[in-house]
C-alpha positions as CSV (number, residue, x, y, z in Angstrom):
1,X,80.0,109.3,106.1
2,X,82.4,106.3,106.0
3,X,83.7,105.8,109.6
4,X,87.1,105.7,109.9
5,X,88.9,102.9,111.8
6,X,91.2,103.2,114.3
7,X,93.8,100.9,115.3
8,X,94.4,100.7,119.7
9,X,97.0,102.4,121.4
10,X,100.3,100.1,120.9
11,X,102.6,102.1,122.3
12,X,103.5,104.6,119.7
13,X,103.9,107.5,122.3
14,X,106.4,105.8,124.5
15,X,110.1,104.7,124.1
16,X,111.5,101.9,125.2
17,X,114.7,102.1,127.0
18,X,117.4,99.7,125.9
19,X,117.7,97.3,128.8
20,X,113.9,96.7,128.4
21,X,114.3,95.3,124.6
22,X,115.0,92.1,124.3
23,X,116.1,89.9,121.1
24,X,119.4,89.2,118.8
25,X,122.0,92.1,118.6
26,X,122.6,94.0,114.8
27,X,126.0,95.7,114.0
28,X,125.1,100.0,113.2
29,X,128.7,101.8,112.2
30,X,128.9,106.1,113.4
31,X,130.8,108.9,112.4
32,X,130.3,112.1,113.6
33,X,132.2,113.5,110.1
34,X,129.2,115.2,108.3
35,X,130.8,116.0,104.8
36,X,131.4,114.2,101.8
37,X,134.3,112.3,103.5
38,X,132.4,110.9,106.1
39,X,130.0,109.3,103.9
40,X,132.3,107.8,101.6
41,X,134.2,106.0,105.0
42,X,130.9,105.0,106.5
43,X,129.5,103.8,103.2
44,X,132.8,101.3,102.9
45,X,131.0,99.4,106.1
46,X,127.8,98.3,104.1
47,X,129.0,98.5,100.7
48,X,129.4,94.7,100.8
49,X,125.5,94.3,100.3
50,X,125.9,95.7,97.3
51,X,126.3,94.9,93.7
52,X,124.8,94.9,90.0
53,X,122.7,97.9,89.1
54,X,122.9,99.7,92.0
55,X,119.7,102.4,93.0
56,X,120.4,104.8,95.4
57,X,116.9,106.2,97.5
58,X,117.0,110.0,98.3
59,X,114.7,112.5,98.9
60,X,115.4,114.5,96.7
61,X,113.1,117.6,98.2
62,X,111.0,120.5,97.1
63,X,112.3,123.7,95.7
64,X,115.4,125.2,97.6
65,X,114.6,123.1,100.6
66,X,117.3,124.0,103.0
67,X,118.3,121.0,104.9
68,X,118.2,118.0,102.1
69,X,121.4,116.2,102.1
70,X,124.0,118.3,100.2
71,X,124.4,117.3,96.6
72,X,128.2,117.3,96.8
73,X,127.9,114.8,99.2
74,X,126.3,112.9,97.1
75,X,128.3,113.1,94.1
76,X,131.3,112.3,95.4
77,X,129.5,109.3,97.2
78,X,128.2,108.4,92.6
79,X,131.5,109.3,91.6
80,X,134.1,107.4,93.2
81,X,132.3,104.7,94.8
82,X,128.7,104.0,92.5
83,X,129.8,104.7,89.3
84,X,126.7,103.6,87.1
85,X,124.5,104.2,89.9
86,X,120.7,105.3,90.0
87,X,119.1,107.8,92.2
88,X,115.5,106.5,92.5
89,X,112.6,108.9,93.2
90,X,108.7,108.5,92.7
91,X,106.2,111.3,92.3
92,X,104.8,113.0,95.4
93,X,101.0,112.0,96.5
94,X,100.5,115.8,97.8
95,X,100.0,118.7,95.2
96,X,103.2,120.5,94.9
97,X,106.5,120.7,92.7
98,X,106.3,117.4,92.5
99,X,103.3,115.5,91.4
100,X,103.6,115.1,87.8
101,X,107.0,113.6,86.3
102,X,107.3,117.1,84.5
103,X,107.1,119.2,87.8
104,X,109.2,116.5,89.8
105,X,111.7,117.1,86.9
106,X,111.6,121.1,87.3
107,X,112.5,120.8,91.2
108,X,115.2,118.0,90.5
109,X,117.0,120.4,88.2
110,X,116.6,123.4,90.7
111,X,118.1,121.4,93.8
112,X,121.0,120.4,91.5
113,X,120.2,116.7,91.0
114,X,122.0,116.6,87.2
115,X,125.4,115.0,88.3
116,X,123.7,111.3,87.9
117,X,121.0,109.9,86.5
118,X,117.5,110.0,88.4
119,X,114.8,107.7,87.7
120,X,111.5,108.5,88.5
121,X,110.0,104.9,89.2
122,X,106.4,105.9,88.6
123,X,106.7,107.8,85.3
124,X,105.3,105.0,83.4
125,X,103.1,103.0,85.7
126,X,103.7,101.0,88.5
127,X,104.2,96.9,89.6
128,X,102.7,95.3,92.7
129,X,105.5,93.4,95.3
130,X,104.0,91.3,97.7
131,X,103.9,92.2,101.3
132,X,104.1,88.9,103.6
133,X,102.4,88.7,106.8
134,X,101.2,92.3,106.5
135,X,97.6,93.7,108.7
136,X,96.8,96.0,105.7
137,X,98.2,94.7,102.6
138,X,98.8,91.4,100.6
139,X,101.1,93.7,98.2
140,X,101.7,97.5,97.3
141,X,102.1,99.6,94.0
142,X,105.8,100.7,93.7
143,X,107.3,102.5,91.1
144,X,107.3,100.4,87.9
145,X,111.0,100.5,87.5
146,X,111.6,99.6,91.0
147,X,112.5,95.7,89.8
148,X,115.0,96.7,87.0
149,X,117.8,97.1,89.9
150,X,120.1,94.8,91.8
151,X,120.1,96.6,94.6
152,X,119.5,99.1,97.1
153,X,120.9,101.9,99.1
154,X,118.5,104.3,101.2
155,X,120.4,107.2,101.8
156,X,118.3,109.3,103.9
157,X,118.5,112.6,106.0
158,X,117.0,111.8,109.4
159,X,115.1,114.5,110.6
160,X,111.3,114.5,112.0
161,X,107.9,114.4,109.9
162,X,104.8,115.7,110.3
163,X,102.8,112.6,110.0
164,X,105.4,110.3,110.8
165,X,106.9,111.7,113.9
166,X,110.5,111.0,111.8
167,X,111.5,110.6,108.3
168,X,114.5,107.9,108.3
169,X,114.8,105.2,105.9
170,X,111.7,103.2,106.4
171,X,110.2,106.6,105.5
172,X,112.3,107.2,102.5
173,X,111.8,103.9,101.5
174,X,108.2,103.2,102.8
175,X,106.9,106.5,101.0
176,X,109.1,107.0,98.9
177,X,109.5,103.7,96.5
178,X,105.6,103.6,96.6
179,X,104.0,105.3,92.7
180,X,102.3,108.6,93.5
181,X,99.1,108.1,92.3
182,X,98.5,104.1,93.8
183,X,100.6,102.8,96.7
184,X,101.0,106.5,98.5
185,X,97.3,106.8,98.3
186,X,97.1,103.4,99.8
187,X,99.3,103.8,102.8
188,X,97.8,107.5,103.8
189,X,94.6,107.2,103.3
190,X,91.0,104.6,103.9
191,X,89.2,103.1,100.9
192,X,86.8,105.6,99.4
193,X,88.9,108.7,100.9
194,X,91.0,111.0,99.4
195,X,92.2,112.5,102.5
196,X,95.8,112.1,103.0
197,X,95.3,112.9,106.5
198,X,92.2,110.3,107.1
199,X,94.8,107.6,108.7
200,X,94.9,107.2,112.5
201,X,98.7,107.5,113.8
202,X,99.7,104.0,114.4
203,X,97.8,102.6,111.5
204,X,99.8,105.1,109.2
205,X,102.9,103.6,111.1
206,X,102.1,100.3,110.1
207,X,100.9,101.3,106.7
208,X,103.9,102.7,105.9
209,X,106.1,100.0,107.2
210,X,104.5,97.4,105.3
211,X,105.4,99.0,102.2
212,X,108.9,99.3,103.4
213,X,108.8,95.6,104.0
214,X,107.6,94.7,100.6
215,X,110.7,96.6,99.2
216,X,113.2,94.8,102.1
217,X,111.5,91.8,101.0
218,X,112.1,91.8,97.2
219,X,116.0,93.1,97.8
220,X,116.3,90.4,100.4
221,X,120.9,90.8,101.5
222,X,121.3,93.3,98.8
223,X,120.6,96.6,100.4
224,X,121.9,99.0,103.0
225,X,120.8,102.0,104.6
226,X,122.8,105.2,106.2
227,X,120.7,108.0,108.0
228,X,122.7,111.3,108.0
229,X,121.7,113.2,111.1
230,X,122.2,116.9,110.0
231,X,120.1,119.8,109.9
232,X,117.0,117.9,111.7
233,X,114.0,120.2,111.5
234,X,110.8,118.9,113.0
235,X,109.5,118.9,109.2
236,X,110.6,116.7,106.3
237,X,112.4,117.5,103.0
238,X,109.0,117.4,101.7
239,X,108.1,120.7,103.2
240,X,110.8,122.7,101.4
241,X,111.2,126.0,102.3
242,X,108.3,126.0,104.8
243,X,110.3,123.8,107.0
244,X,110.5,124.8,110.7
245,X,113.8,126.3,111.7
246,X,116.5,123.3,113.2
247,X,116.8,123.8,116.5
248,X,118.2,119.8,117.2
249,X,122.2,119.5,117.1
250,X,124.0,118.1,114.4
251,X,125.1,114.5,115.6
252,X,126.8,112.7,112.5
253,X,126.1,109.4,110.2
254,X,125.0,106.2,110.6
255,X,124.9,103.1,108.4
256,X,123.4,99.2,109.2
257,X,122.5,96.4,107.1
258,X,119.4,96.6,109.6
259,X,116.9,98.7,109.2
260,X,115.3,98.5,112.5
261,X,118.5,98.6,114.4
262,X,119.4,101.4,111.8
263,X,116.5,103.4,113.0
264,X,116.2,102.8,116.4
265,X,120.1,103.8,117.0
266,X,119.0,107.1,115.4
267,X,116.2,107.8,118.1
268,X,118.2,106.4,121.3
269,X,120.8,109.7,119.8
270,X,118.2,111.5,119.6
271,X,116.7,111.0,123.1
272,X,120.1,110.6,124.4
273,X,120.7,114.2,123.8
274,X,119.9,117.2,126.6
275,X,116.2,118.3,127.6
276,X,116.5,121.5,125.4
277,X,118.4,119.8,122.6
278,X,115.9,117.4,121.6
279,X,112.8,118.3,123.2
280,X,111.0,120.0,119.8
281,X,112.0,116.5,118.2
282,X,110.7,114.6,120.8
283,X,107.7,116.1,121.0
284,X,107.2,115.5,117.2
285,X,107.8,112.2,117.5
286,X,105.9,111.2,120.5
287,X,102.6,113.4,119.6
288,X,102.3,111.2,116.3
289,X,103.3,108.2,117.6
290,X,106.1,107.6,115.7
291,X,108.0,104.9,117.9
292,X,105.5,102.4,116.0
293,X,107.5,102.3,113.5
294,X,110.4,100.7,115.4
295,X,107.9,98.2,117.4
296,X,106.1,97.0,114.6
297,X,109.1,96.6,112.3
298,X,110.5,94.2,114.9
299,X,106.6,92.7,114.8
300,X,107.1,91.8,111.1
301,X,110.5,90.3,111.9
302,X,112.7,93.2,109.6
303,X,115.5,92.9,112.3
304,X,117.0,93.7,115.5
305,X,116.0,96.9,117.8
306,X,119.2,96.0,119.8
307,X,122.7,96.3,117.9
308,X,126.3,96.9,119.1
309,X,127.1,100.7,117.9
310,X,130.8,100.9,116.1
311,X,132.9,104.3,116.4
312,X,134.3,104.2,112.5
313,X,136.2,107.5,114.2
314,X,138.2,105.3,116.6
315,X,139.0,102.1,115.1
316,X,135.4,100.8,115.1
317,X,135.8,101.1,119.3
318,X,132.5,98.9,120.3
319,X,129.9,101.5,122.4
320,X,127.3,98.8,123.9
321,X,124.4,98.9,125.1
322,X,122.7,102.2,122.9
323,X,122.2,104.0,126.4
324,X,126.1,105.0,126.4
325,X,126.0,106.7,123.3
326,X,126.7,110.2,125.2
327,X,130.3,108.9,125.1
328,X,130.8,109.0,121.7
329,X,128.5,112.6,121.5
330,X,130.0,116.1,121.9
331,X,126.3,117.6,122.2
332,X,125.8,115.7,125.6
């Protein structure tokens, strides 16, 4: 039996207020509009980053998954504001509706993903991208197509995972640029495994952030990221209909050019919210140690776990530091 290796306890389980961070300041823009309108407004505060051939990283889900973002959304977002965009995919690592190009295929066309092009990355191979300063990896398989674009927008729903605690963009980016049959099997499991659950928590955490990094790394200023939070079930998009029921509110979109301050404004909502609002999420989060994705992001330098949070509602009014976020919340 190959003994697995564990990586010690750094802190995965436990958040870190905001006055105990320390470090530069990022800008993260909010709007609690959660329709097509809102994310054409919040998108116009990032758009800058962007230019050229334009990808666009959703998940794009499993069958009839309920709580994926809603494809209207998302066409007006191609239509009148990335016109010759890309969504991006790559096959899934997991057996499912999605493993094969012909499968993933299937399930795009019954989730209604036929209003824009969708390239799936990994249909033809993959290409390696170098991963600086990373514990695990010197590089990571992506999807081969991944370098035939400009430029990048994650557009992710926010919600939790089952492995990862949450799902936000250095999830949908993380897992979700690297090829199905390579770099997934990389990040979930040990050399000379093919169990996708043979990764201990944190070293999945900083598995899968490394891979994010090698795609951060290769877009360098051209790419954004918005998280809508809507319809956050415990369980990813990848889950489908099997997801567990939402029982978190409905909070609104957010947008950075940081990832990290991106991310970590997401889960200072989250825990900003009541006892018996968030408490399933929490718990998901916590139990898999999913804060290592914010500590070791800031580790490998991919930016700021601080940031100045702008109300795009009211004249980009300036709600500093992340602990006063109830004032902008109608949940609290």
């Amino acid at each position: 039996m190959t003994e697995k290796k564990v990586t010690p306890g750094t802190g995965g389980e436990h958040y870190v207020p905001y006055e105990e961070r320390s470090g530069g300041e990022s800008t993260v823009f909010f709007t609690r509009d959660l329709s097509a309108a809102g994310l054409l407004q919040i998108y116009e505060r990032v758009q800058g980053a962007l230019a050229g051939r334009v990808a666009v990283k959703l998940h794009t889900g499993e069958k009839n998954g309920p709580n994926i973002i809603p494809r209207e959304w998302v066409k007006a977002l191609m239509d009148e504001k990335l016109d010759g965009g890309t969504i991006i995919e790559t096959n899934s690592y997991y057996a499912g509706d999605r493993d094969t190009t012909e499968k993933h295929r299937e399930t795009l066309a019954v989730n209604g993903w036929n209003f824009a092009p969708v390239d799936i990355m990994d249909e033809k191979g993959a290409v390696m991208l170098p991963v600086k300063d990373g514990k695990w990896f010197m590089e990571m398989s992506m999807g081969k197509t991944l370098t035939e674009y400009d430029s990048l927008l994650a557009l992710t729903h926010f919600k939790g995972h089952t492995k990862g605690g949450f799902g936000g963009s250095n999830k949908n980016i993380g897992i979700g640029c690297a090829d199905g049959k390579v770099g997934k099997a990389m990040i979930h499991t040990t050399p000379g495994q093919n169990d996708q659950w043979d990764i201990s928590d944190e070293e999945f955490m900083e598995r899968m952030t490394e891979s994010t990094k090698a795609v951060v790394d290769y877009f360098g200023k051209h790419i954004a990221y918005i998280n809508v939070m809507r319809n956050m079930s415990v369980s990813c998009d990848c889950e489908g209909i099997y997801a567990e029921p939402v029982v978190t509110p409905n909070v609104g979109i957010c947008a950075s050019l940081d990832i990290l301050a991106l991310e970590q404004a997401c889960v200072d909502i989250i825990y900003a919210m009541k006892e018996e609002e968030h408490h399933a999420l929490v718990e998901r989060i916590e139990s898999r140690h999913g804060l290592r994705q914010l500590s070791y992001m800031k580790e490998l330098g991919m930016g700021c776990d601080r940031y100045t949070l702008l109300d795009i509602d009211n004249a980009d009014a300036e709600i500093k530091p992340a602990d006063a976020v109830q004032n902008l919340l109608p949940f609290v």
